[in-house]
PLY file of the C-alpha trace (Angstrom):
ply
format ascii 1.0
element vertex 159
property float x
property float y
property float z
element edge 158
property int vertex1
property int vertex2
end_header
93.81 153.29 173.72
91.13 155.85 172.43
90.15 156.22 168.75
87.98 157.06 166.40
87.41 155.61 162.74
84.27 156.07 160.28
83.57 153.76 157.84
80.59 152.18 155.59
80.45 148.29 155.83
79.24 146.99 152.46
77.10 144.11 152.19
79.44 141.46 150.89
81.77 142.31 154.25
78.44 142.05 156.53
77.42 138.57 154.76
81.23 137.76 154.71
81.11 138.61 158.64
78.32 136.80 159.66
78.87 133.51 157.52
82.20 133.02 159.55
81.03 133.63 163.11
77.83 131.18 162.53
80.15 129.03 161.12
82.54 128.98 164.16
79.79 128.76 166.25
77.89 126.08 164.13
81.31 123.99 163.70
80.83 121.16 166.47
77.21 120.62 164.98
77.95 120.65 161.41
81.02 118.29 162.38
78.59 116.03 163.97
75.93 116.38 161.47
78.47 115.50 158.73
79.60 112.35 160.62
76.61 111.10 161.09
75.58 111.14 157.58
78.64 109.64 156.36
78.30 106.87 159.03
74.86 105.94 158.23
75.74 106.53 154.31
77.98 103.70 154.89
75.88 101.46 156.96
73.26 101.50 154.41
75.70 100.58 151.84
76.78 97.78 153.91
73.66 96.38 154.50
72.06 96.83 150.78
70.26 100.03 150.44
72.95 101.66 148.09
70.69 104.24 146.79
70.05 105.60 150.11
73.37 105.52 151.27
74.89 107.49 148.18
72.17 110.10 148.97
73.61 110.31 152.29
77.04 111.16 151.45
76.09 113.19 148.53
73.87 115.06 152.07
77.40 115.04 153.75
79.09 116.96 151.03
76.04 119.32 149.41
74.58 120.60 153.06
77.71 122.09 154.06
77.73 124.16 150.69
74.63 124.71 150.76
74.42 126.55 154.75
77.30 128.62 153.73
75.38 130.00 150.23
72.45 130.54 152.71
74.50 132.31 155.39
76.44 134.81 152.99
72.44 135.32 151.40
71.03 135.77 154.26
73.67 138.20 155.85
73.51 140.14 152.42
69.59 140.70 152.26
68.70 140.88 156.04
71.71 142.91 157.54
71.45 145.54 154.86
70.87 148.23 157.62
74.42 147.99 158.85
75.43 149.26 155.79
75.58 153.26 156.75
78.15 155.36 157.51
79.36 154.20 161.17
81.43 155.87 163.67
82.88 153.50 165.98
84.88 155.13 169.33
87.48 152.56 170.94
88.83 152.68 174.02
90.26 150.25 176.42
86.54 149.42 178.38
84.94 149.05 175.26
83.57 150.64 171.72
80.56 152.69 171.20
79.00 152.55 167.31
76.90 155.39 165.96
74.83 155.48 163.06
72.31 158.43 161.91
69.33 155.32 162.89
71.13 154.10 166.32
74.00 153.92 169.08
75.21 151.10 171.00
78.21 150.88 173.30
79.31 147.44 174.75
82.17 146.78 176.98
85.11 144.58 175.63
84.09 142.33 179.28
80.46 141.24 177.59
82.21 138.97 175.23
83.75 135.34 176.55
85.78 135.17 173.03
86.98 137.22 170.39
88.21 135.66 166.86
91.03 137.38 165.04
90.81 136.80 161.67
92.76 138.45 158.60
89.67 140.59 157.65
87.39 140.60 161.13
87.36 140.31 164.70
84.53 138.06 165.51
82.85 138.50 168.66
81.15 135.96 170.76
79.10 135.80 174.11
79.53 132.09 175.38
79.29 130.02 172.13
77.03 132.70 170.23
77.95 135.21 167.59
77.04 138.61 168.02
78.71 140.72 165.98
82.14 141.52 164.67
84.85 144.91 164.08
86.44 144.88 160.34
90.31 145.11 160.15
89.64 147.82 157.31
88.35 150.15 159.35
91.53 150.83 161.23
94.72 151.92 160.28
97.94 148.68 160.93
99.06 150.78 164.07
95.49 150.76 165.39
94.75 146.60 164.52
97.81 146.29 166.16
96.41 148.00 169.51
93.56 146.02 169.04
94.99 142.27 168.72
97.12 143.40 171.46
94.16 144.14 173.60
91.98 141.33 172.99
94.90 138.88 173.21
95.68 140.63 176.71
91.75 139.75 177.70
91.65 136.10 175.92
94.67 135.46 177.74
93.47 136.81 181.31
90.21 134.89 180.44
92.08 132.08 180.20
94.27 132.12 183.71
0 1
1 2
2 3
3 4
4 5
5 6
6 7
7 8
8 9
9 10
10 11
11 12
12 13
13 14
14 15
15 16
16 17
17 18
18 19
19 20
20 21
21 22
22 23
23 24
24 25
25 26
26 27
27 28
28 29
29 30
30 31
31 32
32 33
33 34
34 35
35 36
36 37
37 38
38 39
39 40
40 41
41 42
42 43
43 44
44 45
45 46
46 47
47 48
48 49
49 50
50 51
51 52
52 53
53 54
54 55
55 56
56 57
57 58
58 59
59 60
60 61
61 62
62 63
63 64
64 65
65 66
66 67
67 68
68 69
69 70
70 71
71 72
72 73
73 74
74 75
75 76
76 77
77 78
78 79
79 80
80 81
81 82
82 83
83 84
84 85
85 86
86 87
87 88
88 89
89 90
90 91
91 92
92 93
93 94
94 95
95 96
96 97
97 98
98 99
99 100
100 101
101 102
102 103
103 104
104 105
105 106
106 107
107 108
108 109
109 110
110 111
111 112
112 113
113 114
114 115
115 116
116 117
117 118
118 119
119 120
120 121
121 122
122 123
123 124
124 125
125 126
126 127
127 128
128 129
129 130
130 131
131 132
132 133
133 134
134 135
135 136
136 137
137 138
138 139
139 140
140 141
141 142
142 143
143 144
144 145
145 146
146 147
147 148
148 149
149 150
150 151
151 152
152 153
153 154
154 155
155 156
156 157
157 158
């Protein structure tokens, strides 16, 4: 595999992007934040304190809402500067992106997981999200290279 694709990421993809890797990295602790205020929610409906416990699962359903309106804000006002022109080069070691401001090149072995979704591939090193590779950007022959590849390395991760 070696390729070459330009494209422009737009800021509803980078907030899109980033609000589903923090998510999948957040999930276990939203989970458990979610249980907990249900649980307690119910104890303090059991034991009299109604009021308090209504707040708590109204908590249970609002904060999830609420992080993922902050996320996909947050990804659209502070990741603006990914949104130039960028030429990414693929090969099988790794990709390299350029931009008129900056290069990087990282080697597909830095990350411990990569998340295929319909529109990204979501990179992560251990549990953290660090960045991600939109579908768009390649051509079906090319995504298809690419799933095959990082299936190839999740799988030989895995043995």
């Amino acid at each position: 595999m070696d390729f070459t694709v330009r494209y422009r990421p737009s800021q509803e993809e980078v907030a899109r992007a980033l609000q589903q890797g923090v998510k999948l990295q957040l999930r276990v602790l939203l989970t458990t934040l979610i249980a907990v205020l249900v649980v307690c929610g119910l104890l303090l409906v059991l034991i009299g304190s109604v009021t308090i416990g209504i707040a708590m699962f109204i908590g249970a359903v609002v904060f999830p809402v609420v992080m993922s309106w902050s996320l996909h804000r947050t990804g659209r006002r502070r990741l603006a500067f990914l949104c130039v022109p960028t030429t990414l080069h693929l090969t099988g070691d790794g990709y390299k992106a350029e931009t008129d401001q900056h290069t990087t090149a990282t080697r597909w072995s830095l990350f411990s997981r990569i998340v295929t979704t319909p529109e990204f591939w979501l990179f992560f090193v251990n549990r953290q999200f660090t960045g991600f590779l939109p579908r768009r950007a390649f051509t079906h022959e090319q995504q298809t290279e690419l799933d095959a590849l990082f299936t190839a390395r999740q799988n030989t991760a895995v043995s």
